[in-house]
PDB file of N, CA, C and O in Angstrom:
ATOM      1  N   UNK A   1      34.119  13.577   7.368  1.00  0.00           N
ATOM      2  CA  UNK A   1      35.032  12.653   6.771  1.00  0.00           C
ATOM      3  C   UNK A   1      36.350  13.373   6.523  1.00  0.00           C
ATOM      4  O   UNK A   1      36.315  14.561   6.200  1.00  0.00           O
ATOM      5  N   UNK A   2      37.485  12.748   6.650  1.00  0.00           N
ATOM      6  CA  UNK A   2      38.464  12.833   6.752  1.00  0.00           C
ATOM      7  C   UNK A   2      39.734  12.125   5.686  1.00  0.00           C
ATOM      8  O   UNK A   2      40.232  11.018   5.893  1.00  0.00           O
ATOM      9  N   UNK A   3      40.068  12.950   4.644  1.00  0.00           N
ATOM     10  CA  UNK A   3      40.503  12.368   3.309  1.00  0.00           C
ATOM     11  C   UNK A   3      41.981  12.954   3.407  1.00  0.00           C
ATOM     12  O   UNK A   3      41.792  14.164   3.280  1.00  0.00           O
ATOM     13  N   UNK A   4      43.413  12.746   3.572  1.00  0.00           N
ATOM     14  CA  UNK A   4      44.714  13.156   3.286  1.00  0.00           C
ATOM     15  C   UNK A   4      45.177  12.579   1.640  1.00  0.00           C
ATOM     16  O   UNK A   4      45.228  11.448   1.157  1.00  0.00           O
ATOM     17  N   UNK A   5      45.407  13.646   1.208  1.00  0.00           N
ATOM     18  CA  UNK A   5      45.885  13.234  -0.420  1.00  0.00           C
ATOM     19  C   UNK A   5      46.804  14.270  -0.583  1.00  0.00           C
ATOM     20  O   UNK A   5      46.778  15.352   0.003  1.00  0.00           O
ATOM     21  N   UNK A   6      47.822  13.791  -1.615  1.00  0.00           N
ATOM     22  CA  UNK A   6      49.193  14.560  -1.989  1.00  0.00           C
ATOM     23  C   UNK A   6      48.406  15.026  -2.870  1.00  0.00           C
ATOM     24  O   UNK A   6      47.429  14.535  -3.435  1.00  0.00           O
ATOM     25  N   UNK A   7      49.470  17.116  -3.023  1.00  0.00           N
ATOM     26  CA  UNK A   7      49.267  17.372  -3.867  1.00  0.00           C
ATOM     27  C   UNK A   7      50.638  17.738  -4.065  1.00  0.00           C
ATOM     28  O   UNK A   7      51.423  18.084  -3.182  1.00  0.00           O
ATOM     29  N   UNK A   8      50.929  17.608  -5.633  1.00  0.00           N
ATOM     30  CA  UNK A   8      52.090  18.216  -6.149  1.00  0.00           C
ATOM     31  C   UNK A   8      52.171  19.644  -6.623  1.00  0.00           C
ATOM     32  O   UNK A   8      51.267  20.297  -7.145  1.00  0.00           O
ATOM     33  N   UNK A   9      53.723  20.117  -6.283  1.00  0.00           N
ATOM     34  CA  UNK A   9      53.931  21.079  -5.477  1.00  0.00           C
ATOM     35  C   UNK A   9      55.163  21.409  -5.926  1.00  0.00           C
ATOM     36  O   UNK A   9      56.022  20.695  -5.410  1.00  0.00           O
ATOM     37  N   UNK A  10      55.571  22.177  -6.652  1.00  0.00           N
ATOM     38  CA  UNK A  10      57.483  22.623  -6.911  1.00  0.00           C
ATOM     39  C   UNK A  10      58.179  21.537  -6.710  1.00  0.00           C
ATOM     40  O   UNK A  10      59.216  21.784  -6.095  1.00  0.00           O
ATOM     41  N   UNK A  11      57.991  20.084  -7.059  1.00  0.00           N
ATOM     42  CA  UNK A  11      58.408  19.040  -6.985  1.00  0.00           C
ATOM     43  C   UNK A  11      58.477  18.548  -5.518  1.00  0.00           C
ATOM     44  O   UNK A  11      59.290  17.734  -5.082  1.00  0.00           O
ATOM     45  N   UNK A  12      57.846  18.948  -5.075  1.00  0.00           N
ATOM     46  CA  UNK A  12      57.489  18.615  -2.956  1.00  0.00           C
ATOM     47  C   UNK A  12      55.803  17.608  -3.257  1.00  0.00           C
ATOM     48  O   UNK A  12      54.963  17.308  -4.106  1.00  0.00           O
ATOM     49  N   UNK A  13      56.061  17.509  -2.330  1.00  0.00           N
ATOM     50  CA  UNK A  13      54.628  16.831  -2.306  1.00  0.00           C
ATOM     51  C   UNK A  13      54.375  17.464  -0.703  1.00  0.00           C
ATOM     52  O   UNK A  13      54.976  17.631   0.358  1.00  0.00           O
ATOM     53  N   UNK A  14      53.149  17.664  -1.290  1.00  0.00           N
ATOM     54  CA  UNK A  14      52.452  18.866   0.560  1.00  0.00           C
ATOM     55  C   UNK A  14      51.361  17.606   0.941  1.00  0.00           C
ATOM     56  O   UNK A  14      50.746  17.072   0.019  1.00  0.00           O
ATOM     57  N   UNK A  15      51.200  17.261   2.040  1.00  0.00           N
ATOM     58  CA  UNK A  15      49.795  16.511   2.424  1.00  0.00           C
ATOM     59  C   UNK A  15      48.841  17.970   2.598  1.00  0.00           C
ATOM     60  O   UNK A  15      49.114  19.044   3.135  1.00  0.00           O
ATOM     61  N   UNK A  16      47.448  17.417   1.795  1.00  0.00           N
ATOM     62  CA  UNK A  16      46.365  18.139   2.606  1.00  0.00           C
ATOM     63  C   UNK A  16      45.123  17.555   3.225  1.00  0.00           C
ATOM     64  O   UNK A  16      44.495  17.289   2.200  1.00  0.00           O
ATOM     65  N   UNK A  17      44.778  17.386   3.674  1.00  0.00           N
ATOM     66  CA  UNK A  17      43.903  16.504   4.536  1.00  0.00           C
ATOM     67  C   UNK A  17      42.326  17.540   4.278  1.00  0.00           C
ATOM     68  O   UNK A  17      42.386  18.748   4.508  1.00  0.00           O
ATOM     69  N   UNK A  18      41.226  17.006   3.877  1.00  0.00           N
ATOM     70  CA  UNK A  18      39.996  17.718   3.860  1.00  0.00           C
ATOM     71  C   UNK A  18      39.191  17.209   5.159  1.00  0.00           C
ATOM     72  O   UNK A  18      39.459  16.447   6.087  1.00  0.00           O
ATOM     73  N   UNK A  19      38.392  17.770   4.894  1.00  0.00           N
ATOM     74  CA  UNK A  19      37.215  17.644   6.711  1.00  0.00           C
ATOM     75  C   UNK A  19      36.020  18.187   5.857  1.00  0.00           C
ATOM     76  O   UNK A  19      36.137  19.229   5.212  1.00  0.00           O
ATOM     77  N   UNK A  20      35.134  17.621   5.870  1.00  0.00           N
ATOM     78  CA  UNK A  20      33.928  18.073   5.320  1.00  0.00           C
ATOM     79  C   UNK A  20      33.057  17.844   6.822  1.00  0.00           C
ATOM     80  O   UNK A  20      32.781  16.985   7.659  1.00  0.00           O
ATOM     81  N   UNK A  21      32.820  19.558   6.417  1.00  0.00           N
ATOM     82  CA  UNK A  21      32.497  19.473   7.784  1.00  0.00           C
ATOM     83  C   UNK A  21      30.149  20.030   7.771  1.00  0.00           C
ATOM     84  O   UNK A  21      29.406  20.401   8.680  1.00  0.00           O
ATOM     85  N   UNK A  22      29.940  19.805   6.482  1.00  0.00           N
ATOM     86  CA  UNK A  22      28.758  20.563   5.843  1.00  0.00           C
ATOM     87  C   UNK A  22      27.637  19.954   6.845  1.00  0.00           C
ATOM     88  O   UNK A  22      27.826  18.831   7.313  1.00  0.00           O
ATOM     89  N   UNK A  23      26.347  20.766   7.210  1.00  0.00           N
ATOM     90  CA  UNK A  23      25.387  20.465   8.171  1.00  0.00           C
ATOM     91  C   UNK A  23      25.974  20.761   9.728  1.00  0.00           C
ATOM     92  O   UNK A  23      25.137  20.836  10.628  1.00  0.00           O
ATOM     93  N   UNK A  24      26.947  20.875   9.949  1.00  0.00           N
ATOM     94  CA  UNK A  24      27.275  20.853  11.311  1.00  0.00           C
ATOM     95  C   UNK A  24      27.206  22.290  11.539  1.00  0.00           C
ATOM     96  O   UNK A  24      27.505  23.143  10.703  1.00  0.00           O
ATOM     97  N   UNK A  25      26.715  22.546  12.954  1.00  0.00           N
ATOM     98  CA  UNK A  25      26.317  24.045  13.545  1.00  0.00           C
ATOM     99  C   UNK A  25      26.873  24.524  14.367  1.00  0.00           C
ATOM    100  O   UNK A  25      27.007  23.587  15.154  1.00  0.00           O
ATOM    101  N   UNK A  26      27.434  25.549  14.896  1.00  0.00           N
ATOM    102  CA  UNK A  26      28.667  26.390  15.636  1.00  0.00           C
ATOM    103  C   UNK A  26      28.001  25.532  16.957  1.00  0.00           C
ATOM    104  O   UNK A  26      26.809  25.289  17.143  1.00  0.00           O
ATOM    105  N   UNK A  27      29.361  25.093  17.953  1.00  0.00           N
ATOM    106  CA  UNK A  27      30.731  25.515  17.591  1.00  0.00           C
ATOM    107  C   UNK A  27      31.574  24.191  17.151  1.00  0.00           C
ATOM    108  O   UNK A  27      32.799  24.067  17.189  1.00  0.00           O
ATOM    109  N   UNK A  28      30.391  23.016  16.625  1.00  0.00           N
ATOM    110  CA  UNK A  28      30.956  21.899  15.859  1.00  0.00           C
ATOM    111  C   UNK A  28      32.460  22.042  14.766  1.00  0.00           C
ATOM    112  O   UNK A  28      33.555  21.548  15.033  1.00  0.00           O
ATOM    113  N   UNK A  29      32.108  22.878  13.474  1.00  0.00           N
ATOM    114  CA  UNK A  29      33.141  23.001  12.850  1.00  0.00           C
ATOM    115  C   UNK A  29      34.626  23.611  13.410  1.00  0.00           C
ATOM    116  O   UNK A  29      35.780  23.303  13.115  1.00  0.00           O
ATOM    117  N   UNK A  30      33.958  24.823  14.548  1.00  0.00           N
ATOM    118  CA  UNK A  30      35.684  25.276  15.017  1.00  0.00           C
ATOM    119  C   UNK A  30      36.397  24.222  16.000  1.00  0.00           C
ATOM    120  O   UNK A  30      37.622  24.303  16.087  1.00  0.00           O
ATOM    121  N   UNK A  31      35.684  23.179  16.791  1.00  0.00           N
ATOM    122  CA  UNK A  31      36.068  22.341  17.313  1.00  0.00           C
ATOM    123  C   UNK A  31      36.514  21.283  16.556  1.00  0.00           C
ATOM    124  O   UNK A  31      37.506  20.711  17.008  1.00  0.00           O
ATOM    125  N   UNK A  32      36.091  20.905  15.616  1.00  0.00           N
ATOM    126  CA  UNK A  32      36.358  19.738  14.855  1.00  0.00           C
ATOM    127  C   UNK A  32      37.600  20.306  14.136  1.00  0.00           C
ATOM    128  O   UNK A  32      38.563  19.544  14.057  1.00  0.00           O
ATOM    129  N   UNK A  33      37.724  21.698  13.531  1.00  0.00           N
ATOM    130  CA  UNK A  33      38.942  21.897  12.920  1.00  0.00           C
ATOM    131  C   UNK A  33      39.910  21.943  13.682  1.00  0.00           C
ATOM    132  O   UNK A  33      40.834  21.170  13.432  1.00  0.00           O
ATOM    133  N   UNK A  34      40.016  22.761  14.738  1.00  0.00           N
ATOM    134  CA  UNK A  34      40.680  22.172  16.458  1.00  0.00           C
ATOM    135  C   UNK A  34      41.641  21.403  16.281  1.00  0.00           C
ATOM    136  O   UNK A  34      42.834  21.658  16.117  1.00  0.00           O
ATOM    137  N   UNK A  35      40.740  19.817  16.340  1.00  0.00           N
ATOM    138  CA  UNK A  35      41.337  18.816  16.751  1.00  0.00           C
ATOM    139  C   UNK A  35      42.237  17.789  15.941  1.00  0.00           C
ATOM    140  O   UNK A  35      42.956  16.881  16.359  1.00  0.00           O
ATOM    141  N   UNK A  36      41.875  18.372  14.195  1.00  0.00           N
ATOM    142  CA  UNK A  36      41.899  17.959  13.314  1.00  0.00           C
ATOM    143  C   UNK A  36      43.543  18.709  13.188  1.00  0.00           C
ATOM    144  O   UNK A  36      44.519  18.046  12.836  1.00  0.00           O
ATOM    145  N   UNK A  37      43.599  19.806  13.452  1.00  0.00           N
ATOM    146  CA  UNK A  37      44.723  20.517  13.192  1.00  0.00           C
ATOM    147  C   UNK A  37      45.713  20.015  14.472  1.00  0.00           C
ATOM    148  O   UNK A  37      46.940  20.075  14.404  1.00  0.00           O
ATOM    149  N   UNK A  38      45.037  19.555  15.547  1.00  0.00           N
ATOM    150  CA  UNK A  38      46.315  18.935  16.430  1.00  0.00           C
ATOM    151  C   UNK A  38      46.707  18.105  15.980  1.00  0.00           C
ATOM    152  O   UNK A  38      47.901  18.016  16.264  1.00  0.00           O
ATOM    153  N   UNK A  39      46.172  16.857  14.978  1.00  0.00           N
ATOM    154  CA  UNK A  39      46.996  15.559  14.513  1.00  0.00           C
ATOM    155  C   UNK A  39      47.862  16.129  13.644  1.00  0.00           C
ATOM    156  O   UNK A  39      48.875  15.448  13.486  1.00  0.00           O
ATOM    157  N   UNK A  40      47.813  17.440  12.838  1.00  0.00           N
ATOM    158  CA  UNK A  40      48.875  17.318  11.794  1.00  0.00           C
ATOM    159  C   UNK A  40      50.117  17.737  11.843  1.00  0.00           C
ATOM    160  O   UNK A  40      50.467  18.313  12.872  1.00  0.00           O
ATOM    161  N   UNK A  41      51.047  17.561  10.792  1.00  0.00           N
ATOM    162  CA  UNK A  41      52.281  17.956  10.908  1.00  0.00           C
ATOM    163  C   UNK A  41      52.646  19.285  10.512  1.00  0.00           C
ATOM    164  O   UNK A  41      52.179  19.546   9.404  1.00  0.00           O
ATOM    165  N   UNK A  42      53.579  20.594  11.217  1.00  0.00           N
ATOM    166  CA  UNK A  42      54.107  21.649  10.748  1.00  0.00           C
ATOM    167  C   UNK A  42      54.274  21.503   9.225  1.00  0.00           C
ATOM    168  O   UNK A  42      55.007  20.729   8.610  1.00  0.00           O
ATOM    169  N   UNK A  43      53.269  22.596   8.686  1.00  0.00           N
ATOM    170  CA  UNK A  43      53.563  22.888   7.377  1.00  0.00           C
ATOM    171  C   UNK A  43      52.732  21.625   6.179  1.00  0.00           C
ATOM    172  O   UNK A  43      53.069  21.524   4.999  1.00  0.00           O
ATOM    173  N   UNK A  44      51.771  20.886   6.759  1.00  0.00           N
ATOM    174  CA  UNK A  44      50.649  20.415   6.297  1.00  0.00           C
ATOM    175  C   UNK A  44      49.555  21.105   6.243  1.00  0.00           C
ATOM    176  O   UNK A  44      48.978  21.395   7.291  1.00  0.00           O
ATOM    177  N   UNK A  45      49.024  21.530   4.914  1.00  0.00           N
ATOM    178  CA  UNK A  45      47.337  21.709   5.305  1.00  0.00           C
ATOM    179  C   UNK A  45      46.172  20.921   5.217  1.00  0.00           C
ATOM    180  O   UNK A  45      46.180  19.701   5.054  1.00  0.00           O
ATOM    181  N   UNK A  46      44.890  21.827   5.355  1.00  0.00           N
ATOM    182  CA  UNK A  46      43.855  21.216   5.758  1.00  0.00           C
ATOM    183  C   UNK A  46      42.865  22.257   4.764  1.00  0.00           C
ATOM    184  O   UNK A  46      43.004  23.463   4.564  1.00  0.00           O
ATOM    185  N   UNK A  47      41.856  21.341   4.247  1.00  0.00           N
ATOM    186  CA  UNK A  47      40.604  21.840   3.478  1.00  0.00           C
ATOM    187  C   UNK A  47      39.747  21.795   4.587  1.00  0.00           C
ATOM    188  O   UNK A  47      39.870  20.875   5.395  1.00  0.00           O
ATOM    189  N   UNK A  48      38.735  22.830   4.762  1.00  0.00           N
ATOM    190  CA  UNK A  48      37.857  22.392   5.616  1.00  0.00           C
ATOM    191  C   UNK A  48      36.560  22.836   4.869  1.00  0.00           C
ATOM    192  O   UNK A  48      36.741  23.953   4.384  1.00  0.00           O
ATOM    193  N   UNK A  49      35.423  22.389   4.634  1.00  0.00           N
ATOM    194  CA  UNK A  49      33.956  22.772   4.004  1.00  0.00           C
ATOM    195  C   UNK A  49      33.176  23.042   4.782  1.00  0.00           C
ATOM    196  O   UNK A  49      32.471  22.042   4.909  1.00  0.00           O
ATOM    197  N   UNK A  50      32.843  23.800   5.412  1.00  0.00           N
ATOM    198  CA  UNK A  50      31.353  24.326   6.387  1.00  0.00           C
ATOM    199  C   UNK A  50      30.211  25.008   5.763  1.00  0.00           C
ATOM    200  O   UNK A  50      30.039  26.044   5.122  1.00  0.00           O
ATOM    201  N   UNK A  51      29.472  23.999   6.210  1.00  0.00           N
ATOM    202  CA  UNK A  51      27.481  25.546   5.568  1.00  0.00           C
ATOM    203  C   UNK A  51      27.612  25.847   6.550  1.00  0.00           C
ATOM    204  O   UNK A  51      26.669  25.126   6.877  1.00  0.00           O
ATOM    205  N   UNK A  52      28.027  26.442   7.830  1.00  0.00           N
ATOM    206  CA  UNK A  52      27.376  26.587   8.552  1.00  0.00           C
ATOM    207  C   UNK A  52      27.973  28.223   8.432  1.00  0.00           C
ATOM    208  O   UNK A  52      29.136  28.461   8.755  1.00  0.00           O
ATOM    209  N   UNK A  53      26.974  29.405   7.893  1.00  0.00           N
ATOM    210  CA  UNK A  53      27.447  30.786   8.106  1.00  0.00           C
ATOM    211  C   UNK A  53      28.482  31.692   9.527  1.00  0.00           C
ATOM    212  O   UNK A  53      29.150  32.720   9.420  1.00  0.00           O
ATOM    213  N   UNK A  54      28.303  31.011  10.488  1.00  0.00           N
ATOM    214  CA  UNK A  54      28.925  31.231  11.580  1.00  0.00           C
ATOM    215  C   UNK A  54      30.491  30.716  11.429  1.00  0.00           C
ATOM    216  O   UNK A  54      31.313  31.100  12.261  1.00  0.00           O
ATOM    217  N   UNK A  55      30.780  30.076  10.639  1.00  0.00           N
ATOM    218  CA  UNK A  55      32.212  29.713  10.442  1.00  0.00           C
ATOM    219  C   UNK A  55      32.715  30.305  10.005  1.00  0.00           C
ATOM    220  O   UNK A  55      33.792  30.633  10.504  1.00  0.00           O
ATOM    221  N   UNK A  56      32.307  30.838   8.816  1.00  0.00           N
ATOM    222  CA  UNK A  56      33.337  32.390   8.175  1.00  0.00           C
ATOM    223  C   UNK A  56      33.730  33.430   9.461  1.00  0.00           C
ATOM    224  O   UNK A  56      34.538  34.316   9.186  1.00  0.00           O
ATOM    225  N   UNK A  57      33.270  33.380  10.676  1.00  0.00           N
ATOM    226  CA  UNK A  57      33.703  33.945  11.883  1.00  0.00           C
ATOM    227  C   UNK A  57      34.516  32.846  12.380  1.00  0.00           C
ATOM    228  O   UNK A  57      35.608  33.286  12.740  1.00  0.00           O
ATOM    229  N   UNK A  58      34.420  31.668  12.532  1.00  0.00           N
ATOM    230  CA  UNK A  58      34.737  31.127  13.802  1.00  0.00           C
ATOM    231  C   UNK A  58      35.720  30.356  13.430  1.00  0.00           C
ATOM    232  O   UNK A  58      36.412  29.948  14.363  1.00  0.00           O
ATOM    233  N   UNK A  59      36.054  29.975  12.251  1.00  0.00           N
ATOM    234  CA  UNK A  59      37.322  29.349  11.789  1.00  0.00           C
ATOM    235  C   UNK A  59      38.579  30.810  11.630  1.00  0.00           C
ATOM    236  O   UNK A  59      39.730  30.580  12.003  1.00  0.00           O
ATOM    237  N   UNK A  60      38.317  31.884  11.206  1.00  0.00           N
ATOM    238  CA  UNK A  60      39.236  32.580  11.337  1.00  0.00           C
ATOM    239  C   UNK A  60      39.874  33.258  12.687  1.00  0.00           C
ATOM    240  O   UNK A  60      40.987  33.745  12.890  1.00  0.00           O
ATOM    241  N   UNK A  61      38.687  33.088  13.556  1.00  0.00           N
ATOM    242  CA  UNK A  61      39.528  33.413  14.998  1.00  0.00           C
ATOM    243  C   UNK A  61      40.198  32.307  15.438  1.00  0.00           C
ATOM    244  O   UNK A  61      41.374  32.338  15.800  1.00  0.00           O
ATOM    245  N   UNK A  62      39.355  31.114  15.422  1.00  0.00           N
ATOM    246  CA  UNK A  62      39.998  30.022  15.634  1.00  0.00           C
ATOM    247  C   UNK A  62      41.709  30.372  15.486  1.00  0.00           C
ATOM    248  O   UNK A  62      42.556  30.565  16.357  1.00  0.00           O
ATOM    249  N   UNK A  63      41.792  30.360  14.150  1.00  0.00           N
ATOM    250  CA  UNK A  63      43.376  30.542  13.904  1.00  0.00           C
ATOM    251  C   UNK A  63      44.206  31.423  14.298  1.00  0.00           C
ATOM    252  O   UNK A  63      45.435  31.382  14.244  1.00  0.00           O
ATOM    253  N   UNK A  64      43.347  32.445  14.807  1.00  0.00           N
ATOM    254  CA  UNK A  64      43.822  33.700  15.600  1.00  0.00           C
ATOM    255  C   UNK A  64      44.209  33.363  16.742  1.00  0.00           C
ATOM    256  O   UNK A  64      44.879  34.208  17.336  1.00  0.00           O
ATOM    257  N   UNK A  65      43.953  32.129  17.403  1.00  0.00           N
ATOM    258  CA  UNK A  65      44.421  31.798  18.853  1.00  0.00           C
ATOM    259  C   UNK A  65      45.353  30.724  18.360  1.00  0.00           C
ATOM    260  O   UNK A  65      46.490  30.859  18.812  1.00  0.00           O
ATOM    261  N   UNK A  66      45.218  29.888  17.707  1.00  0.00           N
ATOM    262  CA  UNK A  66      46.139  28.616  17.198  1.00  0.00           C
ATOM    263  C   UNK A  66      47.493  29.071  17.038  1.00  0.00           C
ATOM    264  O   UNK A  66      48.492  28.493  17.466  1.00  0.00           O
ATOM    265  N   UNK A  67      47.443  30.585  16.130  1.00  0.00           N
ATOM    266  CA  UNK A  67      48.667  30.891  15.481  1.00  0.00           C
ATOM    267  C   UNK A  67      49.170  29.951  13.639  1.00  0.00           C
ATOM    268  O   UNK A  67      50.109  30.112  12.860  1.00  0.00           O
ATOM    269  N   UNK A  68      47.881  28.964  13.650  1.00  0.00           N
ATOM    270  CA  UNK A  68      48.270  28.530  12.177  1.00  0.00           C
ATOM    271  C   UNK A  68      47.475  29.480  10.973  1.00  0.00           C
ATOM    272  O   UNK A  68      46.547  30.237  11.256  1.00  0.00           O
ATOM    273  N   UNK A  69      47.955  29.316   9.733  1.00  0.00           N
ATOM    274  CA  UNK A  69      47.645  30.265   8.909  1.00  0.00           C
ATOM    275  C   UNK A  69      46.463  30.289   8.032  1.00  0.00           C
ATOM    276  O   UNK A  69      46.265  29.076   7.969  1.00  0.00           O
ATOM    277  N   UNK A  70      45.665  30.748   7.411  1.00  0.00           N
ATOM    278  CA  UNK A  70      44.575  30.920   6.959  1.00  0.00           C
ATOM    279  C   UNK A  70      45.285  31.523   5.090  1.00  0.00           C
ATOM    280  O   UNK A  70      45.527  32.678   4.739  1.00  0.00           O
ATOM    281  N   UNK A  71      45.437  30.193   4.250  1.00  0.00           N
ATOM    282  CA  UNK A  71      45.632  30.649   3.011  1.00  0.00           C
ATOM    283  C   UNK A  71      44.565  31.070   1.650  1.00  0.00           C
ATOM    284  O   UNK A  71      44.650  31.743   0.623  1.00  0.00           O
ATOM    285  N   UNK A  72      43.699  30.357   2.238  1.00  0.00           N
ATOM    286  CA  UNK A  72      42.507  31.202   1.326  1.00  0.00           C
ATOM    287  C   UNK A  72      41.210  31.117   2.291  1.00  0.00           C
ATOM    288  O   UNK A  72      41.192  30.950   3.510  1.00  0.00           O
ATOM    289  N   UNK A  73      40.090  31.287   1.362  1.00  0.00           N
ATOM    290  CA  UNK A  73      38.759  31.087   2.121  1.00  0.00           C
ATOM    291  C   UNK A  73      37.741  31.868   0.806  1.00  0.00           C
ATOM    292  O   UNK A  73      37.638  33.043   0.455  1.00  0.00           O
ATOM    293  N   UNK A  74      37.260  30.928   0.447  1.00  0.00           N
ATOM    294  CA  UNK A  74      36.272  30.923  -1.152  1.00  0.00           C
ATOM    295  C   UNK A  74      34.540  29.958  -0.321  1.00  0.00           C
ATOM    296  O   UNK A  74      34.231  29.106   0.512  1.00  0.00           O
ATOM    297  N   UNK A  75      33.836  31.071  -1.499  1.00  0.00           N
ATOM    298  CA  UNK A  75      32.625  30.192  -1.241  1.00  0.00           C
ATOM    299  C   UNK A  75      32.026  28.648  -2.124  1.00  0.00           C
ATOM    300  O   UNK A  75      32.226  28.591  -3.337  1.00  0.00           O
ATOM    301  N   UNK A  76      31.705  28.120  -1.806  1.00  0.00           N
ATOM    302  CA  UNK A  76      31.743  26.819  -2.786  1.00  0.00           C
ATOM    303  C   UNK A  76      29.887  26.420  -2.694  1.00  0.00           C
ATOM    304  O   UNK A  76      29.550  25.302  -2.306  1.00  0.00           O
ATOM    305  N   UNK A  77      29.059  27.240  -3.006  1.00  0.00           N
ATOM    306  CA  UNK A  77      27.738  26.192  -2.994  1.00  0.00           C
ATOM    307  C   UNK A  77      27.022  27.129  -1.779  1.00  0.00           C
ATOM    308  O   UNK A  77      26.754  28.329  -1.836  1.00  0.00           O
ATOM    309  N   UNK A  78      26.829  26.298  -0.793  1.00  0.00           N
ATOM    310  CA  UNK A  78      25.992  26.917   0.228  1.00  0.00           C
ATOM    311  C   UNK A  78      26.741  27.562   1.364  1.00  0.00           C
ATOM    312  O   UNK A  78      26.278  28.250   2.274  1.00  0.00           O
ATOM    313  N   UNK A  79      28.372  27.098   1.065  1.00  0.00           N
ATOM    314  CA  UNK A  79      29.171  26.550   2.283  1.00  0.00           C
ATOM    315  C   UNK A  79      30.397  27.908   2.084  1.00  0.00           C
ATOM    316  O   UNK A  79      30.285  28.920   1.393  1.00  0.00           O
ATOM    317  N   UNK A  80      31.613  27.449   3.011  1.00  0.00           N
ATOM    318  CA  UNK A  80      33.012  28.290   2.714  1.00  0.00           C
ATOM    319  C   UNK A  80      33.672  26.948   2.436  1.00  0.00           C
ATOM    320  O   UNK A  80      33.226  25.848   2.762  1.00  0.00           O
ATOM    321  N   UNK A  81      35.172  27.288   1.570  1.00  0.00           N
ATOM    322  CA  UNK A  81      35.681  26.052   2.272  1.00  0.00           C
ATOM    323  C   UNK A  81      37.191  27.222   2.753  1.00  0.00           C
ATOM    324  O   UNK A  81      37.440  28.353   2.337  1.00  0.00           O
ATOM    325  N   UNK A  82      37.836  26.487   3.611  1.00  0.00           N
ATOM    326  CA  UNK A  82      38.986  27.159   3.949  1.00  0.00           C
ATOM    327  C   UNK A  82      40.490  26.271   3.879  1.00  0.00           C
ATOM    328  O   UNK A  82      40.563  25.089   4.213  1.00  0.00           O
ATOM    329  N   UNK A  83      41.488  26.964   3.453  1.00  0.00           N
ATOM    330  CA  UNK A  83      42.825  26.401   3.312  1.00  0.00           C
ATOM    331  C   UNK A  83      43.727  27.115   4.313  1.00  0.00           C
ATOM    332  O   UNK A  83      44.157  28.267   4.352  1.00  0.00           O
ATOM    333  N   UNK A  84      43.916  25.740   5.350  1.00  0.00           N
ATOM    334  CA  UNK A  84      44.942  26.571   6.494  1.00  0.00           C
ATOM    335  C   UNK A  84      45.968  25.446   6.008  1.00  0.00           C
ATOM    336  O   UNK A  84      45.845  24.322   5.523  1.00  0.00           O
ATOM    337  N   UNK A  85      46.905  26.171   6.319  1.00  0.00           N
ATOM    338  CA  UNK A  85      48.213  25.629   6.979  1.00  0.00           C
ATOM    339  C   UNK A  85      49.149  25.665   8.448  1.00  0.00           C
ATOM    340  O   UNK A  85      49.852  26.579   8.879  1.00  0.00           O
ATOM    341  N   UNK A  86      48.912  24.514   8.939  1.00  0.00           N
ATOM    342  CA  UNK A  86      49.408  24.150  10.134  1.00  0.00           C
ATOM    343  C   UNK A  86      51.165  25.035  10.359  1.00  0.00           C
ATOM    344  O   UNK A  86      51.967  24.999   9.426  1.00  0.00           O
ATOM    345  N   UNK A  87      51.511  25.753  11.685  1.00  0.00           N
ATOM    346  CA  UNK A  87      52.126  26.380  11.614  1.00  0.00           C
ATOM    347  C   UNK A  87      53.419  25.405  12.434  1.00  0.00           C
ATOM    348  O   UNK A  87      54.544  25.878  12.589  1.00  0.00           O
TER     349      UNK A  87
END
């Protein structure tokens, strides 16, 4: 599922768009974040939630070929979730 909500921001408003991406198994989540990151706009981010242990690898290379940025990455439960921003 796919949720875009403002957050306020130094008086900006940033879109971030989440992807819950939990149960899905490599290379589901790096594809789905993929494609998810082609709809958005420069300088929008994206939450993404994965259980799937193989993503703490595969979302950060991911971005290693994309060139968009990787602002955090925390564990939440069973899962990661990760905060990129579209470059």
């Amino acid at each position: 599922m796919t949720i875009a909500l403002p957050i306020g921001h130094d008086s900006a408003v940033m879109m971030t768009t989440k992807l819950d991406l939990a149960g899905l198994k490599c290379p589901l989540p790096a594809l789905k974040t993929r494609k998810t990151l082609k709809g958005l706009n420069s300088g929008e981010r994206l939450e993404v939630y994965c259980t799937d242990p193989l993503a703490a690898i595969d979302i950060p290379n991911l971005l290693n070929e994309t060139g968009d940025g990787l602002e955090s990455i925390h564990r939440d439960g069973d899962g990661h979730v990760f905060l990129i921003r579209k470059k």
